[in-house]
C-alpha positions in Angstrom: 98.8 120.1 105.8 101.1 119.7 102.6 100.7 117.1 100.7 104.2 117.2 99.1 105.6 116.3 102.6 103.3 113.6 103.7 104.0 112.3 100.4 107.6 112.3 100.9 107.1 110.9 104.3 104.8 108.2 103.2 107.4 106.8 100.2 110.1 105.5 102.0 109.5 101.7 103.6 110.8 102.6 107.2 108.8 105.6 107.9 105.8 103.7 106.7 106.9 100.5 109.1 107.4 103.0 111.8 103.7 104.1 111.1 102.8 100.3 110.9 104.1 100.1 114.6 102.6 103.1 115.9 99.4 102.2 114.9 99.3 100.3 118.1 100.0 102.8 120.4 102.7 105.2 121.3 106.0 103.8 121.9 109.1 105.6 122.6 112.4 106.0 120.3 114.4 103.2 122.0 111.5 101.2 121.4 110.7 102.3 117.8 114.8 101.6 117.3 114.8 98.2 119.0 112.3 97.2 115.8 115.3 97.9 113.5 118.7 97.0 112.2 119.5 100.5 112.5 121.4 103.2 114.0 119.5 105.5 116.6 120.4 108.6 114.5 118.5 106.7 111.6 115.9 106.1 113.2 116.1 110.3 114.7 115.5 110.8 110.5 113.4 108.8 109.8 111.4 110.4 113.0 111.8 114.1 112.5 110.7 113.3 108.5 107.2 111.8 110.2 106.8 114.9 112.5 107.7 117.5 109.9 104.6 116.0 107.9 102.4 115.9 110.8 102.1 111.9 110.4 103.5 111.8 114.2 103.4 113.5 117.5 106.1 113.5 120.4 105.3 114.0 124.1 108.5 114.7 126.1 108.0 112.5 129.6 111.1 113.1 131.9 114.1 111.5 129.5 111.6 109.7 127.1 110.4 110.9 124.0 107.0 109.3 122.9 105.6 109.2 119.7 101.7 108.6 118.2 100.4 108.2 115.1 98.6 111.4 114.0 95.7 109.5 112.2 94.0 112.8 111.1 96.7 113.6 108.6 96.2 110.6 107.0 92.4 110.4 106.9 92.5 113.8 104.9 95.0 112.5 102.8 93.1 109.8 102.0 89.9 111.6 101.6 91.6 114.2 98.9 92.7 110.4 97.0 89.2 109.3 97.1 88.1 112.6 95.9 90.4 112.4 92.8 88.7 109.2 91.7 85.0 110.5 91.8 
């Protein structure tokens, strides 16, 4: 895990809203996209950011691409902050 790109991942307001939905289940990108005023190649960013720091998964199903919330990333990140403050 790097912290540098969860960090990144984890300071911009979409990619944390787009965490914020997935925390309810996986959904696919049309749906992620029809939760914003934004264009689907945005929302692709925004996306591949999320994966590239491990916060997400995909699972190709026929022509859908879903995505889940990778909760472990974030429980060790988490764990390192409460470290810091011990």
């Amino acid at each position: 895990m790097s912290f540098q790109k969860t960090f990144k991942a984890l300071s911009d307001p979409v990619r944390r809203q787009i965490l914020d939905l997935l925390k309810n289940g996986r959904m696919s990108a049309g749906e992620i996209a029809g939760s914003f005023q934004m264009t689907g190649a945005t929302i692709s960013y925004h996306l591949k950011i999320l994966k590239q720091a491990d916060l997400v998964t995909e699972t190709r199903e026929k022509n859908f691409i879903y995505y889940e919330l990778n909760a472990s990333v974030l429980e060790e990140t988490i764990l390192w902050l409460k470290d810091l403050t011990a």
